[in-house]
C-alpha positions as CSV (number, residue, x, y, z in Angstrom):
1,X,-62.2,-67.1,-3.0
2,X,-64.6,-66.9,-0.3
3,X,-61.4,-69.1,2.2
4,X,-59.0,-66.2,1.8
5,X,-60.9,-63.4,2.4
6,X,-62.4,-65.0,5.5
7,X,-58.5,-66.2,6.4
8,X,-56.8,-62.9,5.3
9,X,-59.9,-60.8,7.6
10,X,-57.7,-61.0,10.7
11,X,-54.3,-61.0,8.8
12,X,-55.1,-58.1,7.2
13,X,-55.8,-56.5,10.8
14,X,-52.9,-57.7,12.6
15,X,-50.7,-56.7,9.5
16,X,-52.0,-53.0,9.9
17,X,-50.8,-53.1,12.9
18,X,-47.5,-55.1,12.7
19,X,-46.7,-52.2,10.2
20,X,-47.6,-48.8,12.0
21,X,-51.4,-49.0,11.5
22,X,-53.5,-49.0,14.8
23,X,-57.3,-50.0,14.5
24,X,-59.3,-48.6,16.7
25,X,-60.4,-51.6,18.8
26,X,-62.3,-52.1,22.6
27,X,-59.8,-53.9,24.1
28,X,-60.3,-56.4,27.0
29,X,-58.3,-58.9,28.9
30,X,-58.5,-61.2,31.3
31,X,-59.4,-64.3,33.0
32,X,-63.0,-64.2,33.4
33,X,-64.5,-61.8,30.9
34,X,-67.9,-60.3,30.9
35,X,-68.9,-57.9,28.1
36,X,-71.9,-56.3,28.3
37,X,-73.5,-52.4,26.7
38,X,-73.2,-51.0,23.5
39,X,-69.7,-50.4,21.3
40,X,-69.3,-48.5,18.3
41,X,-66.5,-49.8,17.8
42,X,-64.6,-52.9,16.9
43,X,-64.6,-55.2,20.1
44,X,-60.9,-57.1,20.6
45,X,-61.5,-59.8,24.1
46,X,-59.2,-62.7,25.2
47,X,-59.3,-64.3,28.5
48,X,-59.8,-67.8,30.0
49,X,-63.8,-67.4,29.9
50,X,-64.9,-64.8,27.3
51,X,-68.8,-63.9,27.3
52,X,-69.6,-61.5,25.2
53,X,-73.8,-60.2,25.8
54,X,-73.5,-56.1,23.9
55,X,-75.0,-55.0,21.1
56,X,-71.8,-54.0,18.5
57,X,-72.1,-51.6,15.6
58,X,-69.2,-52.8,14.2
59,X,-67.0,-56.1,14.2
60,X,-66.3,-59.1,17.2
61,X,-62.7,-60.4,17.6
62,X,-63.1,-62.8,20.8
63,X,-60.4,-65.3,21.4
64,X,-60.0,-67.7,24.9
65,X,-60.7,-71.5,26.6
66,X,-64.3,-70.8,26.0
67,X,-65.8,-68.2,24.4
68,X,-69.7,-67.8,24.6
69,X,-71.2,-65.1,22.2
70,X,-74.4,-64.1,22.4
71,X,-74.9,-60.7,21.3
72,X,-76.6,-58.2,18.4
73,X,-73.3,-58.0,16.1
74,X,-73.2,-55.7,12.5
75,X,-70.0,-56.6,11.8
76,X,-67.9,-59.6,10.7
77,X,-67.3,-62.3,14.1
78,X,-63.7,-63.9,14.3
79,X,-63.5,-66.3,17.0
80,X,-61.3,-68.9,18.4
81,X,-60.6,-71.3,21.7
82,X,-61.4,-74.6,23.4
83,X,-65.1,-74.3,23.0
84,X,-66.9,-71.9,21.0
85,X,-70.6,-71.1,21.0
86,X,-71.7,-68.7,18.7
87,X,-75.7,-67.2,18.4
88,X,-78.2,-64.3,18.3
89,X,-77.9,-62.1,15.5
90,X,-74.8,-61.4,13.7
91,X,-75.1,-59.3,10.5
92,X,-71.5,-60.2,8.9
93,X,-69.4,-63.2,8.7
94,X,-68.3,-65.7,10.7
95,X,-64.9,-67.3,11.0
96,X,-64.3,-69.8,14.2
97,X,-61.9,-72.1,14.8
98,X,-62.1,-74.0,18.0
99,X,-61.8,-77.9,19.7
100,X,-66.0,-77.4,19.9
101,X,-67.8,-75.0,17.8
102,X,-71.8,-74.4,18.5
103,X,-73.3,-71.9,16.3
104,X,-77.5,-70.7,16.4
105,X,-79.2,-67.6,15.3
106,X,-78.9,-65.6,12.4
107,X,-75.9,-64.9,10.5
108,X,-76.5,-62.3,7.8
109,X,-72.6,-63.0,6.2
110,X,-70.8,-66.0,5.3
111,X,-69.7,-69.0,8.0
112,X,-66.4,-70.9,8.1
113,X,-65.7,-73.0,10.5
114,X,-63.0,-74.8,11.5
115,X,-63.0,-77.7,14.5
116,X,-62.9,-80.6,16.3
117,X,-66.7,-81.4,17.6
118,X,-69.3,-78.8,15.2
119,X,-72.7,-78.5,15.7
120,X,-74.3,-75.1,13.8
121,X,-78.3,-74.8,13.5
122,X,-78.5,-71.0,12.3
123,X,-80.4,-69.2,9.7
124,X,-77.0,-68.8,7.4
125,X,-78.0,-66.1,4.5
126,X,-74.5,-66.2,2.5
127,X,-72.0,-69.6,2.1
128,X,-70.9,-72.1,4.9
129,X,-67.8,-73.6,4.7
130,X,-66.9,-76.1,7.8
131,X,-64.0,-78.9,8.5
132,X,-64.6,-81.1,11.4
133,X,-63.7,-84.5,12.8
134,X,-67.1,-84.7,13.3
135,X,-69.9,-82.1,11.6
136,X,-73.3,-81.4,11.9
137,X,-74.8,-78.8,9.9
138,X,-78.7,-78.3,10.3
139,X,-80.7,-75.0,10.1
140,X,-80.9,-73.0,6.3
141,X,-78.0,-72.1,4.2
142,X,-79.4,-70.1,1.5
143,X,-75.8,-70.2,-0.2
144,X,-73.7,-73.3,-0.9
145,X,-72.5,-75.6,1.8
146,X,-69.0,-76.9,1.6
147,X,-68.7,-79.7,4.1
148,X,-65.4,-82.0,5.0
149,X,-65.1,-84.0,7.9
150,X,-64.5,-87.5,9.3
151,X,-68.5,-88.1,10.5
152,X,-70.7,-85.1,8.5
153,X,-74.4,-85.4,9.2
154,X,-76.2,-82.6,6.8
155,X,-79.6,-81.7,7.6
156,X,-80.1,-78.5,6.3
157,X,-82.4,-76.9,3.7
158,X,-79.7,-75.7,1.5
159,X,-80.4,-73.3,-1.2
160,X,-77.3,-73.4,-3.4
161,X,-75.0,-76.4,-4.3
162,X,-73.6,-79.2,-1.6
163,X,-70.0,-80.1,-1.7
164,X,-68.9,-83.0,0.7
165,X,-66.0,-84.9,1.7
166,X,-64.6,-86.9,4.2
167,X,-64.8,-90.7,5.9
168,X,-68.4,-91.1,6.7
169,X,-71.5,-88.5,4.7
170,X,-75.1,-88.5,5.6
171,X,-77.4,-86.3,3.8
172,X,-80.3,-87.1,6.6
173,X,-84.0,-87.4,5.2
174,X,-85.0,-84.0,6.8
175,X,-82.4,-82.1,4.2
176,X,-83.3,-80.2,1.5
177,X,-80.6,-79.3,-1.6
178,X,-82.0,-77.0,-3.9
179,X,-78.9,-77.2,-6.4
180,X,-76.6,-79.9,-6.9
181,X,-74.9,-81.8,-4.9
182,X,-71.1,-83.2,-5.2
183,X,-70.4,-86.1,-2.7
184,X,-66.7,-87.9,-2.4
185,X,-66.2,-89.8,0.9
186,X,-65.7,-93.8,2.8
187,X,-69.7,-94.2,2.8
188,X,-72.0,-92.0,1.5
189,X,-75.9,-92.5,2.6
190,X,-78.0,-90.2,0.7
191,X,-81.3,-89.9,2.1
192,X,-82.7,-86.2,1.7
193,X,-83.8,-84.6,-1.8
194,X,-81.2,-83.0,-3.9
195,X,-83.7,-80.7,-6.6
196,X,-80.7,-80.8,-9.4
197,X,-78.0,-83.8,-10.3
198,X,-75.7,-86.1,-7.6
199,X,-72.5,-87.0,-8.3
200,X,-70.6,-89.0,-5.5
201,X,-67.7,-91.1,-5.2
202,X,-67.1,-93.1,-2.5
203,X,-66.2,-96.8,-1.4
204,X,-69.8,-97.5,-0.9
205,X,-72.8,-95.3,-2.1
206,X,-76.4,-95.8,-0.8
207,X,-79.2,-93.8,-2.0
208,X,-82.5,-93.8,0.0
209,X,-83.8,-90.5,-1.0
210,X,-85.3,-88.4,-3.8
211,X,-83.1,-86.9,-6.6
212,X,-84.9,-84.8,-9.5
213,X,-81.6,-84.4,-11.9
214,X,-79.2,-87.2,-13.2
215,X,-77.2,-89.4,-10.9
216,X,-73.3,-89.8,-11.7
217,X,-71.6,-92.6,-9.5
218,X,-68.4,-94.0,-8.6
219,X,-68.1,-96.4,-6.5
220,X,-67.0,-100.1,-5.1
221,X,-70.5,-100.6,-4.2
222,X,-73.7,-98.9,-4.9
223,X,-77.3,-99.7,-3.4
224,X,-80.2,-97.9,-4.1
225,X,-82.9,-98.6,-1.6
226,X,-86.6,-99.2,-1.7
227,X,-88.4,-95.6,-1.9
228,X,-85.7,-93.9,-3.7
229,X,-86.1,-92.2,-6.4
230,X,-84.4,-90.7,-9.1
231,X,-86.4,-88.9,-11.5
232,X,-83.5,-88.6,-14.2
233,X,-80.7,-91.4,-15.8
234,X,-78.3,-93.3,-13.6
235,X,-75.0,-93.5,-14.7
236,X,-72.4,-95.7,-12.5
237,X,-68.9,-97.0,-12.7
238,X,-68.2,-99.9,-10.7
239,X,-66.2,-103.8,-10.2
240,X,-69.8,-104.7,-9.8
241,X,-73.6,-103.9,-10.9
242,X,-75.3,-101.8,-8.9
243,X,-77.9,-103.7,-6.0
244,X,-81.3,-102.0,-6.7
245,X,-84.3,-102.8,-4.5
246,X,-87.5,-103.7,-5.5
247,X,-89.5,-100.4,-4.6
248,X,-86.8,-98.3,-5.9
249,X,-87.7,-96.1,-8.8
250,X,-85.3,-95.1,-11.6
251,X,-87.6,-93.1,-14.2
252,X,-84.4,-92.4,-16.8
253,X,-82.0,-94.5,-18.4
254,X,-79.4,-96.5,-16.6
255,X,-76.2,-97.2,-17.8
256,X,-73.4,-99.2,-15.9
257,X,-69.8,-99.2,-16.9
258,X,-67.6,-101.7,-15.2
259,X,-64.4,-100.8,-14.2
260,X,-61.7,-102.1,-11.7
261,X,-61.0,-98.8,-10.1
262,X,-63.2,-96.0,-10.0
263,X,-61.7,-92.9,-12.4
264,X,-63.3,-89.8,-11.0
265,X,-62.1,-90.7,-7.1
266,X,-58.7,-89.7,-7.4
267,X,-59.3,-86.2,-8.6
268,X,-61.9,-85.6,-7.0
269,X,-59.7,-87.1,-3.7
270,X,-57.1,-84.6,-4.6
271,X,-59.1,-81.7,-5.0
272,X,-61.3,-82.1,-1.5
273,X,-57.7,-83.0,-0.2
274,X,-56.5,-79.2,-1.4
275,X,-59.6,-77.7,0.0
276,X,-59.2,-79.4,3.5
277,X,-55.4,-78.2,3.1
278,X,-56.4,-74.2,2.7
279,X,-58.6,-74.9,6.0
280,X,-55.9,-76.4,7.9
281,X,-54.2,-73.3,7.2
282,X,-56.8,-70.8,8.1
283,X,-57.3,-72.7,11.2
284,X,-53.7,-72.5,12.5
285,X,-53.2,-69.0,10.9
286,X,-56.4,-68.6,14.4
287,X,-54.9,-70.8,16.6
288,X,-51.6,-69.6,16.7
289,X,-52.6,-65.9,17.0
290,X,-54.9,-67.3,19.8
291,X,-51.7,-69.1,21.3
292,X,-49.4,-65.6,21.2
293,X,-52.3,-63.9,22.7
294,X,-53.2,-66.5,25.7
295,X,-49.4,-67.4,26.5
296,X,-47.3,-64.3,25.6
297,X,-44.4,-64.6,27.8
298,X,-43.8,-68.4,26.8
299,X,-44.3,-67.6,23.2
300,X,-42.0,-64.4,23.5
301,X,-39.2,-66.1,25.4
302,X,-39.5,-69.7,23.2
303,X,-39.1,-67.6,19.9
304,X,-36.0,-65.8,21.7
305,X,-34.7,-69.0,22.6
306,X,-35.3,-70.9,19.4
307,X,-32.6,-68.2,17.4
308,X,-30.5,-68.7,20.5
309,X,-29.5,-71.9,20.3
310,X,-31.0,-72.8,17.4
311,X,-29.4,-76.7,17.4
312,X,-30.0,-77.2,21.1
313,X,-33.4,-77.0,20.8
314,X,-33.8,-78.8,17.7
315,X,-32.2,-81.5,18.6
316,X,-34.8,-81.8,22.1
317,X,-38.0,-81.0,19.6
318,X,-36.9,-84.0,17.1
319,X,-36.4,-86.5,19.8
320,X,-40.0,-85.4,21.1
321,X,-41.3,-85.2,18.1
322,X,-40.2,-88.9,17.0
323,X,-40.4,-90.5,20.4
324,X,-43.4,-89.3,22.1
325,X,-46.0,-91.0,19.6
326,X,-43.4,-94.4,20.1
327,X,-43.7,-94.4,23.4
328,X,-48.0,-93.8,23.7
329,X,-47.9,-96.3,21.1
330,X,-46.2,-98.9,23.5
331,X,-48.0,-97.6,26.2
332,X,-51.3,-97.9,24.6
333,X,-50.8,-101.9,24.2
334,X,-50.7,-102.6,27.0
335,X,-54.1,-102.2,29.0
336,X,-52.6,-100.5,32.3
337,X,-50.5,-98.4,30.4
338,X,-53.4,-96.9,28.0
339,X,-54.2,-93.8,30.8
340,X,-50.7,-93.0,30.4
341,X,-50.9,-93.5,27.3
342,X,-54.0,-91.4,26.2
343,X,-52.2,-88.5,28.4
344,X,-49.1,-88.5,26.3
345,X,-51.0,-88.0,23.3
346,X,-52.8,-85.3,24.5
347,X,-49.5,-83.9,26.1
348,X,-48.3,-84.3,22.2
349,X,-50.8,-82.3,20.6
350,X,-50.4,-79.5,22.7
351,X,-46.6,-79.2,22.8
352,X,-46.7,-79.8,19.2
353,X,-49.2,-76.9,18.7
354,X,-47.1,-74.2,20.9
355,X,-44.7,-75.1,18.9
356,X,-45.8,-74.4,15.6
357,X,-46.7,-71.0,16.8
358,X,-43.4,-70.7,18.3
359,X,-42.1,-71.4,14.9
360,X,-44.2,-69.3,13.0
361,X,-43.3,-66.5,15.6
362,X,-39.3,-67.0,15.2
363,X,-40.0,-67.2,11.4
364,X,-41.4,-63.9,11.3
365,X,-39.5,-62.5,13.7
366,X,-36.3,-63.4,11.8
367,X,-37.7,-62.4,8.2
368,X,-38.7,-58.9,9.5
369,X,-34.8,-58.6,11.2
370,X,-33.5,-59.4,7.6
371,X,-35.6,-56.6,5.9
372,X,-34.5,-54.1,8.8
373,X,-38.0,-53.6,9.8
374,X,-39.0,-53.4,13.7
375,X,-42.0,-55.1,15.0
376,X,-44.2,-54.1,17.5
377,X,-44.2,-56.5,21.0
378,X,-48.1,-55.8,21.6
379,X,-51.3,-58.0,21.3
380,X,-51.7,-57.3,17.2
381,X,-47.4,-57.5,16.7
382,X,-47.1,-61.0,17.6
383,X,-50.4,-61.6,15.8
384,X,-48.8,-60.3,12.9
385,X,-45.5,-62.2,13.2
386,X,-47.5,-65.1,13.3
387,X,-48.8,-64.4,10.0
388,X,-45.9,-63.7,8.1
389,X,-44.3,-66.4,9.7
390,X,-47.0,-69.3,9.0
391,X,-46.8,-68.1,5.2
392,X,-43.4,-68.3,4.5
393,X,-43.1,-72.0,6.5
394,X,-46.2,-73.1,4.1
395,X,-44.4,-71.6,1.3
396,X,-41.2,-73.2,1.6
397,X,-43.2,-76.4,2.6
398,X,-44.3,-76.4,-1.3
399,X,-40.3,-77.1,-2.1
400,X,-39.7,-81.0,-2.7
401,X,-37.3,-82.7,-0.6
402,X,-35.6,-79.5,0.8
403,X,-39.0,-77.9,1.9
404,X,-39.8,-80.7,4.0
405,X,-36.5,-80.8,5.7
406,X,-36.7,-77.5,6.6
407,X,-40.6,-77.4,8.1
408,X,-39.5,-80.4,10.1
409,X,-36.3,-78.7,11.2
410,X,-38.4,-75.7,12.2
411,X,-41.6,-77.2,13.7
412,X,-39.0,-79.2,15.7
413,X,-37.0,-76.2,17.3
414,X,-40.3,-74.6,18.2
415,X,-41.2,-77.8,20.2
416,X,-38.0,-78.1,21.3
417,X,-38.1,-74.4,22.9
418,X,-41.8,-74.6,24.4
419,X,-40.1,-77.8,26.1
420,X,-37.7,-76.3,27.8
421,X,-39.3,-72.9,28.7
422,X,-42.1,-76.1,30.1
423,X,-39.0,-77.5,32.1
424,X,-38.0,-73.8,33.6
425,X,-41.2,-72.5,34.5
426,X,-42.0,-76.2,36.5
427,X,-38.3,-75.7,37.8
428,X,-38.8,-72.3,39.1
């Protein structure tokens, strides 16, 4: 699957070097970082402000706050931070997870992306794969698209297959599907041309645009709008008949099937909600090796801490973990308690984040102890601990009951441990 090679690319790196391999990397960090010339080599940067302007015969690993790249790239790109922006000419893949992704250019690989706010308009030749809150994919994918997101606007001229999911689809009137296109969402507005069959499922389905293949439907509510068109049959399953508007043209059969819930929405639920699941994991697999790379002491001594005192710090974590969204809640009602409130949140997210990498790091730290094997403290060590560590926690998350329990128990003595080494380094 296109998702685990993309995911496993900067495993598979930090692996080689967790066990005695050492790629041969341009290393550079800082706070403000400026990368200019020409490497032959693999280029590693981190730092607060990562700009990376070079032309690079080989790969891109560029994690930070904000990370600009604008550069003539061979190789694969793997990039991660607060905002990302991504453009120029990059002959391999793409893989960025980040609270804003931008992406232009030309990418000559494959793009996943992974993010809060996502905006890409680039010539993409191979697949693009994205998650976002919100998601805006314009430009050319000559591959297949695979879109999931709260918002997704697509606007593209895609020249494989469309998959969607998510609260709120828009296939804009601008967009171009050359093959099919599978759609399962809140609403779903279909306004572009889709050049082989739609199937969607959604809560409510409008089609505005043009489709040359069969239309499959499930829905609570379907509309098909004056100047649609749909060149092949309908076929629909709803609690009610589809509203069709004078104007609308329907040049196949249509047949209607009433039903009280629509069949196909569950699985097809389920199987976007898998998809969005191997994502997540991608994306924290990034984060957290961003995390261990930006904040290495707190990570280092948090882990340290966490096998320490292993029910001290759990015990702090759980009560964060349950009380903090409590108290924003009650803060939130009231209207001069919402600042507060909106700052507790955010100060939520972030602990809760350190300490899933903490977690991860004390996971893998522990495993490699009980197989007698050292690790190595550098940049691509803790990287690699990360890895191992985020497996094994999603692993034993698959156990009922018990697997729960102990994710929870271990999420919650990472949290507990970035809280105090918090408390210390304000104390000191």
């Amino acid at each position: 699957m296109n998702i685990v090679r993309h995911g496993l690319f900067l495993s598979a790196l930090a692996l080689t070097f967790l066990f005695g391999g050492a790629p041969t990397l341009a290393q550079l960090h800082g706070d403000d970082v400026l990368r200019t010339g020409t490497f032959n080599d693999d280029v590693f940067v981190s730092g607060g402000h990562v700009t990376i302007r070079a032309t690079v015969n080989a790969g891109v690993i560029a994690m930070g706050r904000e990370v600009m790249i604008r550069s003539n790239i061979t190789g694969d790109v793997v990039t991660s931070g607060a905002t990302v922006t991504v453009g120029d000419q990059i002959g391999g893949d793409v893989l960025a997870a980040a609270g804003a992704i931008r992406a232009k250019g030309k990418i000559g690989g494959e793009m996943t992306a992974v993010g809060g706010d996502i905006e890409l308009n680039a010539a993409i030749t191979g697949d693009l794969l994205a998650l976002g809150g919100r998601l805006e994919a314009a430009g050319r994918i000559d591959g297949d698209a695979k879109l999931a997101g709260g918002r997704v606007e697509a606007k593209a001229q895609i020249g494989g297959n469309l998959m969607m999911a998510g609260g709120r689809l828009i296939l804009e009137p601008d967009a171009v599907v050359k093959g099919k296109a599978w759609v399962v969402g809140g609403r779903i507005e279909i306004d572009g041309r889709i050049e082989k069959e739609l199937r969607a499922a959604g809560r409510r389905v409008i089609i505005a645009g043009e489709v040359l293949g069969n239309v499959h439907v499930d829905a609570i509510e379907l509309e098909i709008l004056s100047g649609a068109k749909i060149h092949g049959k309908l076929f629909y399953r709803s609690p009610h008949k589809a509203e069709i508007h004078e104007g609308a043209t329907i040049l196949g059969d249509v047949a209607f099937v009433q039903s009280e819930q629509p069949s196909h929405m569950v699985g097809s639920a389920l199987a976007a909600a898998g998809g969005i699941v191997l994502l997540l994991l991608v994306a924290l697999t990034i984060l957290g090796a961003a995390q261990v790379l930006a904040f290495p002491e707190h990570s280092i001594k948090s882990a340290r801490l966490g096998r320490s005192s292993p029910w001290r710090t759990f015990g702090i974590g759980f009560a964060v973990l349950v009380a903090t969204p409590i108290a924003a809640v009650i803060l939130l009602s009231t209207v001069i308690g919402i600042p507060l409130g909106l700052v507790l949140l955010a100060a939520y997210v972030v602990l809760a984040s350190l300490g899933l990498g903490n977690a991860a790091l004390l996971v893998g730290r522990q495993s490699l102890a009980w197989m007698g094997r050292n690790w190595d403290s550098g940049a691509w060590g803790r990287i690699g601990l990360v890895v191992i560590g985020l497996l094994i926690i999603a692993i034993v998350g698959l156990i009922p009951i018990l697997g729960a329990i102990a994710v929870l128990a271990a999420i919650s003595i990472g949290i507990g441990a970035s809280a105090v080494q918090l408390a210390r380094h304000r104390t000191a």
